[in-house]
C-alpha positions, -999 to +999 in steps of 0.1 A: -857+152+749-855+190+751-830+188+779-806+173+750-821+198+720-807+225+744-776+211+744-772+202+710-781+240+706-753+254+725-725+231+713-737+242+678-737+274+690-700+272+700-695+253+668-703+281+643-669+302+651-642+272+643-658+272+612-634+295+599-606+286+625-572+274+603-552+251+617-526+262+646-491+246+644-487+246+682-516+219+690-532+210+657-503+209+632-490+184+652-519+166+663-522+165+623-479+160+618-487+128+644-514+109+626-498+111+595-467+097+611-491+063+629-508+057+594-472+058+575-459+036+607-489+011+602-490+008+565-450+004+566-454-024+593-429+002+608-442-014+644-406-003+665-411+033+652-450+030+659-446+018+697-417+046+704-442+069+687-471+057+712-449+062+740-437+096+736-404+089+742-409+073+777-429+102+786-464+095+784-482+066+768-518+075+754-528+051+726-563+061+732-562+098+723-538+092+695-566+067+681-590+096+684-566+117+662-559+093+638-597+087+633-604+124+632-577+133+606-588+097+584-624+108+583-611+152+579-574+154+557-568+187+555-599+202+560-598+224+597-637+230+596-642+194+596-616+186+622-634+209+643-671+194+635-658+160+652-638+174+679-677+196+689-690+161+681-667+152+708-682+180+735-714+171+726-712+134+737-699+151+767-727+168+775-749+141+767-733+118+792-730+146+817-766+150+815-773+114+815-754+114+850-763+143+866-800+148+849-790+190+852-791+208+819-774+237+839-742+211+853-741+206+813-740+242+805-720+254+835-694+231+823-693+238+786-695+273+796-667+273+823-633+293+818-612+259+825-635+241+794-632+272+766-592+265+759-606+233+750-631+245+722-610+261+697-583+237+699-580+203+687-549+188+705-562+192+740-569+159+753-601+172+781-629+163+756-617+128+754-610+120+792-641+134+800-661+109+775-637+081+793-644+091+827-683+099+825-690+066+807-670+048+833-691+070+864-724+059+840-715+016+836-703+018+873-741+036+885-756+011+863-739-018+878-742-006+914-783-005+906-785-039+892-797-064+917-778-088+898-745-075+899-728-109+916-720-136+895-716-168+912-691-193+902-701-220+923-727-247+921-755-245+945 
């Protein structure tokens, strides 16, 4: 239980500045631009425009992220300190799961305190946070399967 009251401390820790971030245009304006767009596209039954949206014009397809953005700006609007509450809400399940896996407070703060990680802090269109909750839960139902002793199901009759 302190392991994760020292986490929780440092997230809130490197929550306190984007209190008084303001949105960016470059990642958040159009993380915000974009969920406005999927909720006008779903309460219009505007499906066509919503699944060209979703695809990014054949370039990427990421339903999952834009779910999370859609989510974040429902529960925010317009309110950046808000937006950035979830998004560190978002870290913090990282490091929660990274310590559930690893069972090292320092893997948990070497990451959230690593140069590749900080872009990802003050920004709420980078998609890191989010892959990393995808990937370490994945790594944590995986361990927990490979423990079970009764991981086999058996379809047969014996």
């Amino acid at each position: 239980m302190k392991h994760l009251t020292i986490i929780t401390f440092v997230v809130a820790l490197l929550y306190l500045p984007a209190r008084h971030i303001e949105f960016s245009w470059y990642d958040d304006g159009y993380a915000y631009y974009s969920a406005a767009t999927i909720l006008a596209d779903l309460k219009s039954a505007n499906l066509a425009h919503l699944w060209e949206f979703l695809r990014e014009y054949n370039v990427r397809f990421r339903p999952v992220y834009w779910f999370w953005q859609t989510s974040n700006y429902v529960l925010s609007g317009y309110n950046p300190p808000l937006h950035y509450f979830w998004h560190f809400v978002l870290i913090l399940t990282v490091g929660f799961l990274l310590y559930q896996a690893s069972r090292s407070v320092f893997a948990v703060i070497l990451l959230l305190l690593s140069p590749v990680n900080t872009a990802n802090w003050y920004r709420l269109g980078p998609q890191e946070p989010l892959i990393a909750v995808l990937i370490l839960t994945s790594f944590l139902v995986w361990q927990k399967y490979k423990n079970n002793s009764c991981r086999t199901i058996s379809l047969s009759k014996t």
